[in-house]
C-alpha positions in Angstrom: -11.3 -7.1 12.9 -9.1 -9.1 10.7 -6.1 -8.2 9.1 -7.0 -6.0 6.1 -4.6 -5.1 3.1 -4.4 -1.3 1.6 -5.4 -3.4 -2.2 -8.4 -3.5 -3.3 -11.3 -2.0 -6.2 -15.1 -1.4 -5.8 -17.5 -0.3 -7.7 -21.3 0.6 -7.3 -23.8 2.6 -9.3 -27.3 3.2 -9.4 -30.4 5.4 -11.0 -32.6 8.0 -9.5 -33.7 11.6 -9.9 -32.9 12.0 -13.3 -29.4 10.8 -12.8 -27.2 7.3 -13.4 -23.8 7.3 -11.6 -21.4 5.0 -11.4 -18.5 5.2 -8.6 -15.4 3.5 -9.1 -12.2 3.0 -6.5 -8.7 2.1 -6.5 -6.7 1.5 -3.4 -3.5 1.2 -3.0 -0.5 0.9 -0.3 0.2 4.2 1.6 2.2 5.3 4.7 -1.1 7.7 5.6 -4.7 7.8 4.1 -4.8 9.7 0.9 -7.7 10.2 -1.2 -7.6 11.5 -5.0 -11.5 12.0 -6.1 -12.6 13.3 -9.8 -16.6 14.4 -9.4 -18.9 14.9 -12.3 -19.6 18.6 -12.6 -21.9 20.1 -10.3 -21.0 17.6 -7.5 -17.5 19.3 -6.2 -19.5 19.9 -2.9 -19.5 17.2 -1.8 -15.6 16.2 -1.4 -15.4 16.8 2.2 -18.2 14.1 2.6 -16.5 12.3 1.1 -13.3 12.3 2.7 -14.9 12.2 6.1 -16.8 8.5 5.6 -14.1 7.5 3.7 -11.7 8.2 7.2 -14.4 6.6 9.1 -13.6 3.5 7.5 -10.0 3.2 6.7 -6.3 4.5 8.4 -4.2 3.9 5.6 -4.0 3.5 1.5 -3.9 5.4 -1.5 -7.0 5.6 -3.0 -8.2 6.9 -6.4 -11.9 7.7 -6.6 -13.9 8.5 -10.1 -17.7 9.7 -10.1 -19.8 9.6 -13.2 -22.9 11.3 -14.1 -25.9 10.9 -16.7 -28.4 12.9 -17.2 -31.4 10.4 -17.7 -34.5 13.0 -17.8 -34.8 14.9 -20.9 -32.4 18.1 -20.9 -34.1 21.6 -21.1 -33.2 23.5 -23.7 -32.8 27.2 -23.6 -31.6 29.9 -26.6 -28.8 32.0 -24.9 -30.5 35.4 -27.0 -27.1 37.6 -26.2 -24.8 35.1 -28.2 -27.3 34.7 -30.7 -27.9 38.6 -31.0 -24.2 39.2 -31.1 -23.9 36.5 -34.0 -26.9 38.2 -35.9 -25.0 41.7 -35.2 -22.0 40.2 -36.9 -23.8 38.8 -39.5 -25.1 42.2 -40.3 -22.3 43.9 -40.3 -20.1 41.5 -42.8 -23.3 41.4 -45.3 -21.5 44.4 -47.4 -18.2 42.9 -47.0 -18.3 39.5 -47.9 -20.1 37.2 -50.7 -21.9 35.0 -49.2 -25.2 33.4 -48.4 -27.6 34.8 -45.5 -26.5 32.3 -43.0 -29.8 29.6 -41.9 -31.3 29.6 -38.7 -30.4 25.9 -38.0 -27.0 26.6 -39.1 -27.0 29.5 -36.2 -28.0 27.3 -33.1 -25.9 25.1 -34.1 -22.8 27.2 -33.3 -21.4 26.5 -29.8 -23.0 28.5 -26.8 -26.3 29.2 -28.7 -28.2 26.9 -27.7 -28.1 25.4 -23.7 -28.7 22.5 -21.5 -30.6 23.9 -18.8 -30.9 21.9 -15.0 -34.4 22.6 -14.0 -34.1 20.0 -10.9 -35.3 22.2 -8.0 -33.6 22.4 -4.6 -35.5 19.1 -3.1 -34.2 17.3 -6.1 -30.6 18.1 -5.9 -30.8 17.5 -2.6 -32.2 14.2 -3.4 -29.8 13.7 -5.8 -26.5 14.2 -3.3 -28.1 11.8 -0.8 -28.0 8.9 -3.0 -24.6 9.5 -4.5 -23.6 9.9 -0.5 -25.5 6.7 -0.2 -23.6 4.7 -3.1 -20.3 5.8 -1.9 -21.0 4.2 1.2 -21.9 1.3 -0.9 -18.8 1.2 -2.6 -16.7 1.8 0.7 -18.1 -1.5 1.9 -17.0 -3.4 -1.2 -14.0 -2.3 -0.9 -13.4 -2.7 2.6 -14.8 -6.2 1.5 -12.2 -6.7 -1.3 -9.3 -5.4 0.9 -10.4 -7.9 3.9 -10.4 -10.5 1.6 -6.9 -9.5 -0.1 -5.1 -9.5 3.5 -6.6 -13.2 4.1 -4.4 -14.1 1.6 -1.6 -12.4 2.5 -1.9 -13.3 6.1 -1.5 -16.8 4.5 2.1 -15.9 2.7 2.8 -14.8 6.2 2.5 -17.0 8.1 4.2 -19.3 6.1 7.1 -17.1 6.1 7.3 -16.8 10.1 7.0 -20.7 10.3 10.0 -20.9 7.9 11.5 -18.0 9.6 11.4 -20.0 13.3 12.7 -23.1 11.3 16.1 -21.0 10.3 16.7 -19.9 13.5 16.0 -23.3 15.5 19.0 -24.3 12.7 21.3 -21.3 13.8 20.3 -22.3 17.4 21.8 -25.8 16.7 24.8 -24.8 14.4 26.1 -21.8 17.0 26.8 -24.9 19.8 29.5 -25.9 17.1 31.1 -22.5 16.8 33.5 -23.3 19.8 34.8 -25.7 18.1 35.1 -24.4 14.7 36.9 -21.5 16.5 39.5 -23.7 18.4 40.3 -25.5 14.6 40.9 -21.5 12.8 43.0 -20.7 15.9 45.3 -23.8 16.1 45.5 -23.8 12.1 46.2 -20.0 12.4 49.0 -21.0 15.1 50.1 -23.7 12.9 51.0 -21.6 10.3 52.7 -19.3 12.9 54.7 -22.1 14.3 55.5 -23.2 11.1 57.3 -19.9 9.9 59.2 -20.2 13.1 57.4 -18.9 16.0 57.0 -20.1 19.7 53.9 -22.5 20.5 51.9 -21.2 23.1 50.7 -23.4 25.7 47.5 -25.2 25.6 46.3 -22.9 28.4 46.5 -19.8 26.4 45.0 -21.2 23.4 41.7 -22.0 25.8 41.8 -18.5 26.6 42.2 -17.4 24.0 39.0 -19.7 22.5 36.9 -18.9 25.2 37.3 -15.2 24.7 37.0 -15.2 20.6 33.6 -17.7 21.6 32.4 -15.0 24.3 32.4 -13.0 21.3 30.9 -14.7 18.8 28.3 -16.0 21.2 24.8 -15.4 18.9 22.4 -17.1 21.7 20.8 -13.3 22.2 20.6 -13.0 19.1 19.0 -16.5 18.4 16.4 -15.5 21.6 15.8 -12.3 20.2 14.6 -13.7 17.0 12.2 -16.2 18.2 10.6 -13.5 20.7 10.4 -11.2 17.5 8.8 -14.2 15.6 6.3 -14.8 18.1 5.2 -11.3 18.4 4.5 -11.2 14.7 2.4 -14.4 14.9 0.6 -12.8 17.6 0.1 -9.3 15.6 -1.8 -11.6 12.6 -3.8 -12.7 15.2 -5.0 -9.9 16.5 -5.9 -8.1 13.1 -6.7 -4.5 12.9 -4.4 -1.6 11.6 -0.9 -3.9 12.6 0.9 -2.8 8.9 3.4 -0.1 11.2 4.0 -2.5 14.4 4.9 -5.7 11.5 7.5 -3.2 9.5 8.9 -2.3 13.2 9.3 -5.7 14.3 10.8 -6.4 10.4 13.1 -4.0 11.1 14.4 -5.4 14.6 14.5 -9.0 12.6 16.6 -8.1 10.0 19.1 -6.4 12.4 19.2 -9.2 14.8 19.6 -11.5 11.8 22.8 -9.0 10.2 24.6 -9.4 14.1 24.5 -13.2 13.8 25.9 -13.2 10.1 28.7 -11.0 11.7 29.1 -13.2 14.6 29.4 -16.4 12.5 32.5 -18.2 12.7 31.2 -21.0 10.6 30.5 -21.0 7.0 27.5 -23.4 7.5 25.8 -20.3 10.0 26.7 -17.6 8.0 24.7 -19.7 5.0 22.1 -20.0 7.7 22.0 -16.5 8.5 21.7 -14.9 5.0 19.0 -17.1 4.0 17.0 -16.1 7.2 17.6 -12.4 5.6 16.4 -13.3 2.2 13.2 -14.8 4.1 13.0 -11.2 6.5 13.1 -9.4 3.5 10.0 -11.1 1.4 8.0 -10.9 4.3 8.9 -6.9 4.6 7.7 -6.8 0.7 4.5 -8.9 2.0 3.7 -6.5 5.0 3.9 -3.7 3.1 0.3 -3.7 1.7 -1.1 -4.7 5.4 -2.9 -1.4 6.6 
């Protein structure tokens, strides 16, 4: 399976039984599968359908799920006789009391709850009927698993590009930390420079090598710079193998941005520090990429 993103909209309908539905779905990023349906009356049965194809098919996402219904047969209509004997009660009993004209017939069933829409589908045709909106929302699960497939492709693209540039930071780290020797011999001597300078004792050119090779020891970053590049390779790997990878990439971003905040504290060069922070501003767009990866 290929990488897939939690992104995507689908949408299917069809005709049959005396109905027209239309489904329609939103998805989302989510940190678990969620699924917010709305079903056209008479059709609340069938959530937990629902929710089991839909977890069948997908591990993660948002989703937002709308069904529509239309009656395309002729409705059966049907005179609800209480409300309308209640109504001719009342009418009777306000005739002495108030002026006014007899009311009409027409005028009566046209008054809300006097005259019904009656389903006369019989229990093999709402049976029917639930089959083939089961049926369409397995139709619009594959267009969406379409749409998100072909939504990750894309950002499998941004990523990649991102690891590549990634890779090409740190092999520039890699090459700037052999220089922070160096750079830390020049702070020390110009920091003993100063001290000599206000009057203090030079110290012998054998403790200032000490004294660079432990400050060095510490600001050694070649872990760090390993670390990276096995963390980069893993990710390149992960994109290659596809699936549900969205948790195991934010993990690994995770471990990337902390090995990248060591070397920026490790820097003893203004050059690597540069170095580092833009390697974090890279970390962090592809954490806002990998975000919608399911």
């Amino acid at each position: 399976m290929g990488v897939a993103s939690m992104t995507g909209f689908a949408r299917a309908q069809g005709e049959a039984h005396g109905i027209s539905w239309v489904w329609e779905i939103k998805s989302v990023n989510g940190r678990a599968l969620d699924l917010r349906v709305r079903l056209a009356p008479g059709f609340d049965g069938l959530e937990a359908e629902l929710r089991a194809m839909l977890a069948q098919r997908f591990r993660r996402g948002t989703l937002t799920a709308n069904l529509g219904i239309v009656r395309t047969a002729p409705p059966e209509l049907r005179v609800n006789r209480e409300a309308l004997g209640q109504l001719m009660a009342l009418v009777r009993e306000l005739a002495g009391q108030v002026e006014a004209a007899p009311p009409r017939l027409d005028g009566l069933l046209g008054l809300r709850g006097v005259i019904e829409t009656v389903d006369n589908a019989d229990d093999a045709v709402a049976e029917a009927r639930r089959a083939a909106i089961l049926s369409s929302w397995a139709h619009a699960l594959d267009r969406l698993a379409a749409a998100r497939a072909e939504e990750g492709e894309r950002v499998v693209a941004v990523l990649r590009v991102q690891l590549d540039e990634m890779a090409e930071i740190t092999a520039r780290a890699s090459n700037l930390a052999a220089a922070q020797p160096a750079a830390i011999r020049e702070r020390l001597l110009a920091a003993l420079g100063k001290l000599m300078g206000a009057g203090a004792s030079p110290l012998p050119e054998e403790r200032v090598a000490q004294e660079v090779a432990l400050l060095a020891a510490r600001a050694d970053i070649r872990e760090e710079i390993e670390r990276l590049r096995a963390h980069i390779e893993q990710a390149g790997q992960l994109l290659g193998e596809g699936d549900t990878i969205g948790r195991r990439l934010d993990f690994l971003c995770q471990e990337l941005n902390r090995e990248a905040n060591t070397l920026c504290s490790k820097s003893a060069d203004v050059e690597l520090t540069r170095t580092g922070l833009e390697l974090k501003v890279v970390i962090e767009q592809f954490r806002e990429q990998i975000q919608n990866i399911e």
